[in-house]
C-alpha positions in Angstrom: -18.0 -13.0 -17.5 -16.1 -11.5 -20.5 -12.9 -9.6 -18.8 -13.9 -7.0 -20.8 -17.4 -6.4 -19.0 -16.5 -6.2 -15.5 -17.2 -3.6 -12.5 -14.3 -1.8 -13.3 -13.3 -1.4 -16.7 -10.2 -3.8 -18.0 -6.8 -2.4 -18.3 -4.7 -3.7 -21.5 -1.0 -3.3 -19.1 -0.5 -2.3 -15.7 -1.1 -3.3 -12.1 -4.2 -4.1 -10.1 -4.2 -3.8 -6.7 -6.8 -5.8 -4.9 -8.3 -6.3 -1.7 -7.4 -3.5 -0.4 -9.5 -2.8 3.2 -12.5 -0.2 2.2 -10.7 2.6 4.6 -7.2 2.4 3.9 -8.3 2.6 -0.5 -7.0 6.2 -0.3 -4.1 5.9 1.9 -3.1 3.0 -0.2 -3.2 5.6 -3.1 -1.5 8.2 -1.6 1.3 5.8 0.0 2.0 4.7 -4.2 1.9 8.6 -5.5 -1.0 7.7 -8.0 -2.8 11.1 -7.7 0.2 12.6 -9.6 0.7 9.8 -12.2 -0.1 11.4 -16.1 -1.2 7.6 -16.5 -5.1 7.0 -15.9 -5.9 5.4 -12.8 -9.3 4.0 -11.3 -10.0 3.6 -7.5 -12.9 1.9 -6.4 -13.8 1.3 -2.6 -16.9 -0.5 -1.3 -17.2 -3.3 -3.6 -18.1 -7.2 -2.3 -15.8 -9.4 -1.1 -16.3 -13.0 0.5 -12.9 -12.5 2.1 -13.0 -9.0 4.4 -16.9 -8.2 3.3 -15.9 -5.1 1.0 -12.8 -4.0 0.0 -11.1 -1.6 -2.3 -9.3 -2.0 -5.4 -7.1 0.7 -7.5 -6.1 -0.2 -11.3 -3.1 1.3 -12.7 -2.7 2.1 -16.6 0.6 1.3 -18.0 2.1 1.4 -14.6 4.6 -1.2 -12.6 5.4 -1.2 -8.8 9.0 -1.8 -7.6 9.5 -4.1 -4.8 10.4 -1.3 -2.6 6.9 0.5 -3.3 4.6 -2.4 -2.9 6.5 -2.9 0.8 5.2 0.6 1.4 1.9 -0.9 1.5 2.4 -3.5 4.5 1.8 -0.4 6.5 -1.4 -0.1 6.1 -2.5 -2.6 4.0 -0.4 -6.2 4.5 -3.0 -8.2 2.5 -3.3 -6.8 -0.5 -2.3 -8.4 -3.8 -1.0 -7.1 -6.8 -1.8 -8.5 -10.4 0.3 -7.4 -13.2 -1.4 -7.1 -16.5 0.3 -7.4 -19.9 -2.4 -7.8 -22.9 -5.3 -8.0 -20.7 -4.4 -10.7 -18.7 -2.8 -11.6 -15.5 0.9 -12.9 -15.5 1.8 -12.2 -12.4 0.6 -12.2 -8.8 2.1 -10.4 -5.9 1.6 -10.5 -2.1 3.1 -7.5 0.0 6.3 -8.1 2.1 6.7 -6.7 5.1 10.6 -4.9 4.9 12.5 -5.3 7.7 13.2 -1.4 8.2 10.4 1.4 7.1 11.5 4.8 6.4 10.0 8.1 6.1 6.5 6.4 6.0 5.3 5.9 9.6 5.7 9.0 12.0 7.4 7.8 15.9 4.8 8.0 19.0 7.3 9.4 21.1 7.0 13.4 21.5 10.6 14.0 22.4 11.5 11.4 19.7 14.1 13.7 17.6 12.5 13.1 14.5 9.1 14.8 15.7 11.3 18.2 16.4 14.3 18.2 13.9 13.2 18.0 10.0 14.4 14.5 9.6 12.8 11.2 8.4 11.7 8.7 10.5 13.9 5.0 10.6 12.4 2.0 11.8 12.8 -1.6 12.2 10.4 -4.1 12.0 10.2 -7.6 13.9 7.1 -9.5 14.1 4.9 -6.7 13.8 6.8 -4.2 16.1 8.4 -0.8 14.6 11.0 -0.1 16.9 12.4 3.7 16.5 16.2 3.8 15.3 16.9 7.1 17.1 14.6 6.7 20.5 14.3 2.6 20.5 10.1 3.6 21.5 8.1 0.3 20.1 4.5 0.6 18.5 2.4 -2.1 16.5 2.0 -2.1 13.1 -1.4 -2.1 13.2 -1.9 1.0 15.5 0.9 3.4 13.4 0.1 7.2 12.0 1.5 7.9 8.5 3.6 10.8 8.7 
């Protein structure tokens, strides 16, 4: 297939973001600030995949992620993989990396927690899948987290 004639139009620079999971495309989107880039930016959700059955993808014109904003991503979508493009072609592939503290991203399941009644940002640390609050020490999976 010419890389010019795919599913989703080719981007000359920029960043792909692949195999995303179908429901999180949009949260994956938000979590990066795309919807207010000037850059143009295609998001695509429901297309074929032999890995996860369908998945999302999101391409990014003239746009490159810092490691910090691709760990945003292990929230809610740890298996995703970034390709950066430079001429039309891929020179580099990225996994996401879990961080080993998340802040501001995930909102704490504990009621009383002081970050659900004070106007503060949330502080967590991560170990083997657990986000353990900074300020109440409540544990939650990864998997099971609301985005604040």
């Amino acid at each position: 297939m010419n890389k010019k004639e795919r599913l989703v139009a080719a981007i000359e620079n920029g960043t792909v973001i692949d195999h995303i999971p179908t429901d999180k495309t949009y949260q994956v989107a938000s979590l990066l600030g795309l919807f207010t880039l000037k850059t143009p930016v295609t998001i695509g959700f429901n297309y074929p995949s032999k890995k996860v059955g369908s998945k999302g993808i999101i391409k990014v014109s003239d746009k490159f992620f810092t490691d910090d904003e691709v760990s945003r991503l292990s929230v809610v979508a740890p298996n995703v993989i970034l390709s950066i493009i430079r001429d039309y072609e891929v020179v580099e592939k990225r996994s996401v990396v879990t961080p080993s503290e998340i802040k501001g991203i995930v909102k704490c399941n504990n009621p009383k927690c002081i970050t659900n009644n004070e106007p503060m940002k949330t502080h967590f640390h991560v170990e083997n899948g657990i986000l353990t609050c900074h300020y109440c020490e409540k544990e939650q999976d990864i998997n099971k987290v609301e985005l604040c």
